[in-house]
C-alpha positions in Angstrom: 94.4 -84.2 202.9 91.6 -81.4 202.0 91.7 -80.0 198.8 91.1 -76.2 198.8 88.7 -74.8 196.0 89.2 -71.2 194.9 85.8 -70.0 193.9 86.8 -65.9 193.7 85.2 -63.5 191.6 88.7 -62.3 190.4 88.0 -60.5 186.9 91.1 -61.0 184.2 91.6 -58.4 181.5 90.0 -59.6 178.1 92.3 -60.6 175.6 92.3 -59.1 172.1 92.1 -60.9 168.8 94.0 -59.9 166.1 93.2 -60.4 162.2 95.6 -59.8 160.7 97.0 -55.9 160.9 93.1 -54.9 161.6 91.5 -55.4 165.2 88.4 -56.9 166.1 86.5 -53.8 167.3 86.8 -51.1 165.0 87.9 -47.9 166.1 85.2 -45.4 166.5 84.0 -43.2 163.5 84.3 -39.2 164.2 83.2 -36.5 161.7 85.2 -34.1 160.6 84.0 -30.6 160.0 86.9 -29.9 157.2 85.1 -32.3 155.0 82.2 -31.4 152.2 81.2 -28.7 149.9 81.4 -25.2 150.1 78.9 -23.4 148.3 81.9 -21.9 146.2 82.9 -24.8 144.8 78.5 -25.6 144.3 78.6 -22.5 142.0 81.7 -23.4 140.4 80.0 -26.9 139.1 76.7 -25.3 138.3 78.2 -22.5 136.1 80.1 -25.4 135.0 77.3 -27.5 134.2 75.2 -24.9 132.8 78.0 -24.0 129.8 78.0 -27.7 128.8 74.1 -27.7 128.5 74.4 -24.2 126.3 77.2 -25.9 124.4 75.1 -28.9 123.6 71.7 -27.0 122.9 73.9 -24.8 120.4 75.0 -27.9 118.8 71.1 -29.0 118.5 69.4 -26.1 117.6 72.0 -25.4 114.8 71.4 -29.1 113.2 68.1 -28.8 113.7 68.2 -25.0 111.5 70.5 -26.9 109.2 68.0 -29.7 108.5 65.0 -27.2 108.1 66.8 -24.9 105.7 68.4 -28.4 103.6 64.7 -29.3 103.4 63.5 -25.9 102.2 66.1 -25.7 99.8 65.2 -29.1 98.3 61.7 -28.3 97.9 62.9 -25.2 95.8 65.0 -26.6 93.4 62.4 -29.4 92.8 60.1 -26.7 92.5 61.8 -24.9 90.1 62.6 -28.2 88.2 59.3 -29.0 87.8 58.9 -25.4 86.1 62.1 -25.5 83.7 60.8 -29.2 82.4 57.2 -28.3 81.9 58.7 -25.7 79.7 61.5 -27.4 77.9 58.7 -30.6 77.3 56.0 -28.0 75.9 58.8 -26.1 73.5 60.0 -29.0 72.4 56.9 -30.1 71.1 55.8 -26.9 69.1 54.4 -28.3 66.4 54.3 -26.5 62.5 50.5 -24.8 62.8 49.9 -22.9 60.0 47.5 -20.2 60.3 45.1 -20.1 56.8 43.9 -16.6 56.1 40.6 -16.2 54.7 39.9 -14.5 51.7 39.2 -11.0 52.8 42.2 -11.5 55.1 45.7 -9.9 53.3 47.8 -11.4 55.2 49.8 -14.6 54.5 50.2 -18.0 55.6 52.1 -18.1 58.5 52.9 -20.5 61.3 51.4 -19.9 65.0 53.6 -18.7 66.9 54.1 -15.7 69.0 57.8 -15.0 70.7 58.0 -11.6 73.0 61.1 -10.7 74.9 58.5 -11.4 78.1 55.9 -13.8 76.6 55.7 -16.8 74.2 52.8 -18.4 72.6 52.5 -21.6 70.1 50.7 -24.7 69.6 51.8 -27.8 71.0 51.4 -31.6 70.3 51.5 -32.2 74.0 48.6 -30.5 76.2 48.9 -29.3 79.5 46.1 -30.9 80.5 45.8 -34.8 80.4 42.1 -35.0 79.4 42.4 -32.7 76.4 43.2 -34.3 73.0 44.5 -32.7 69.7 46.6 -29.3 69.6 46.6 -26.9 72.0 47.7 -23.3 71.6 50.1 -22.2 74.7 50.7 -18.7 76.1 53.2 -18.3 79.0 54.2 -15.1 80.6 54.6 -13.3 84.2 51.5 -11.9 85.4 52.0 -9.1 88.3 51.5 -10.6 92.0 50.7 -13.7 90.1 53.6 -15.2 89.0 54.0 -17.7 86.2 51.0 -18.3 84.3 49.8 -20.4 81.6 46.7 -20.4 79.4 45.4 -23.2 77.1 43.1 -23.2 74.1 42.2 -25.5 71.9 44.4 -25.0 68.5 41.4 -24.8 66.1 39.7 -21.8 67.9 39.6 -18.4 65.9 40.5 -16.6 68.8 44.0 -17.8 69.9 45.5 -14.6 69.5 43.3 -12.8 71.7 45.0 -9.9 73.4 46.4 -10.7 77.1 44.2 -8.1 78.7 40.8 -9.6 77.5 41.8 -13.1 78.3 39.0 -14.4 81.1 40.7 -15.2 84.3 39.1 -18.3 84.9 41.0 -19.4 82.2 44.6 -18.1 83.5 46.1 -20.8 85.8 49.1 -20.1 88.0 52.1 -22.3 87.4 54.3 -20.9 89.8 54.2 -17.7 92.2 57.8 -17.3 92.9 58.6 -16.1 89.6 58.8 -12.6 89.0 60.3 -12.1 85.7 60.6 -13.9 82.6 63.6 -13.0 79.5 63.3 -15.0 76.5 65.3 -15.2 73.2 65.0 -16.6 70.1 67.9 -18.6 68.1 67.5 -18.6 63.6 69.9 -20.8 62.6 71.5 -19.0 59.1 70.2 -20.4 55.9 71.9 -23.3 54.1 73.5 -23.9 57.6 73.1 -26.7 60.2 73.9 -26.8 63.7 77.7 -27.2 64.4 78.3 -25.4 61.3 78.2 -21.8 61.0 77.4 -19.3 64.0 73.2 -18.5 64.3 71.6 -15.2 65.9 69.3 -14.3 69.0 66.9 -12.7 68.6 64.4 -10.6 71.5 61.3 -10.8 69.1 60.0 -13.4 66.7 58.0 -12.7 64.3 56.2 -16.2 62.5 54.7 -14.1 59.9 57.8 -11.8 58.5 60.1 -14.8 59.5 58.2 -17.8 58.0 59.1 -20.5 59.9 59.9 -21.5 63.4 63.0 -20.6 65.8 65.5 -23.1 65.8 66.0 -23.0 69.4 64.3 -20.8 72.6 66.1 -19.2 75.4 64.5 -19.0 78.5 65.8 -17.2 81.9 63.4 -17.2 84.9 64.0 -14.9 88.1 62.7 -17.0 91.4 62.5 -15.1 94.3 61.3 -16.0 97.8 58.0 -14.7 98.9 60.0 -13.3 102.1 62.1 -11.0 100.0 59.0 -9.9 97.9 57.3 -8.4 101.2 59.9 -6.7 102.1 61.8 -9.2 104.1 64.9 -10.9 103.6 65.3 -13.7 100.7 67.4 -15.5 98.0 67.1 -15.0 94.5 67.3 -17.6 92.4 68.0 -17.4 88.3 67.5 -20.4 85.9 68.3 -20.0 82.2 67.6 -23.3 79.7 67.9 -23.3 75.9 65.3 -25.5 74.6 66.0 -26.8 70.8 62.3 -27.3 68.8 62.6 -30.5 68.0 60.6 -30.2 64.4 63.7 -28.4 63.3 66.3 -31.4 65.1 64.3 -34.1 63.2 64.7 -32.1 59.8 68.6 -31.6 60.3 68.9 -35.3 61.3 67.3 -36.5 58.3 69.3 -34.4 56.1 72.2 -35.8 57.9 71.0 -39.1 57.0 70.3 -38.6 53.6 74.1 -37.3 53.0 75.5 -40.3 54.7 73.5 -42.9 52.4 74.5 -40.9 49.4 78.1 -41.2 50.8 
């Protein structure tokens, strides 16, 4: 019996393999030409983009302004600060000079010190300067374009009341030249009364000579304006007012106080 071997070349049909839902071969990939930007939609998102980047340099730029003009502002006040105490430390300290007349002079004793509505001028115990010793005599007042300015003399000079307009400028210095104005006023306590117990008076002038003795108190109102504002530009104005007690006459009311209490 002969066996029979079937060597065709018949071809099957392959057989797919399933994973799953998903096929073996993938299906083919086609483009379509619905999807993608169009360039109105591009303009939308830049216009869109370019308001949130305004938005956000706003936001900057006006911290940034905020911070510069916090700074500026600080530096004023300390500025003007530094002014009011120099003031209220060198009033304070006005010390009881007496002038002594010679003998072809007919005026009195008196006590140096000069008060102007726009000027003020006395000795103080506490010198400007920190290599000076002694008493120095003090003149403060506005000078034009200058500002603020100060000049110091030794107390024991003949010459301490030497008119303003003859005054060497080397010996002027500038203290501060925001200031444009200076108002001052000067408090007498009434005779027989102490502070707290009868009502004083200001006054625009003192005069040591036809006063004989020293103002209780000193009233000082400065006018700050920016340099800006003084050329013409825009600017702040700032006003500072400080009453400033001599302490020679605090001392004598406190002692008197204290004398009343032991006899109590």
């Amino acid at each position: 019996m002969k066996m029979r071997l079937d060597l065709s070349t018949k071809k099957e049909a392959p057989t797919k393999i399933h994973l799953g839902r998903f096929p073996l071969h993938p299906a083919p990939c086609t483009l379509n030409p619905e999807k993608g930007f169009t360039l109105l939609e591009l303009l939308v998102s830049i216009a869109i983009l370019s308001m949130v980047l305004v938005m956000i340099y706003g936001t900057l730029s006006m911290g940034s302004r905020a911070w510069e003009k916090g700074e500026e502002d600080i530096e004023k006040v300390q500025r003007m600060r530094v002014v009011m105490n120099l003031l209220s430390r060198e009033i304070k300290s006005t010390f009881p000079y007496k002038i002594t007349p010679s003998e072809l002079d007919t005026h009195k004793e008196f006590y140096a010190f000069e008060g102007k509505k726009d000027s003020v001028s006395f000795v103080s115990t506490i010198p400007l300067k920190g290599g000076r010793r002694g008493l120095s005599w003090l003149s403060f007042w506005v000078e034009s374009e200058e500002g603020l300015v100060v000049v110091e003399r030794d107390a024991l000079r003949s010459d301490i009341f030497k008119e303003r307009d003859s005054i060497d400028k080397d010996e002027i210095e500038v203290l501060d030249s925001n200031v444009t104005s200076m108002e001052l006023e000067y408090y007498e306590l009434k005779s027989g009364k102490e502070e707290g117990e009868g009502e004083g008076e200001w006054k625009e002038h003192w005069d040591a000579e036809k006063e004989g003795t020293l103002p209780h108190a000193v009233k000082i109102e400065l006018t700050f304006e920016e340099e800006g504002r003084r050329e013409g530009d825009e600017g702040e104005i700032y006003y500072r007012e400080l009453i400033i007690p001599l302490m020679i006459h605090v001392k004598k009311i406190r002692g008197r106080r204290g004398r009343r209490s032991d006899l109590d």
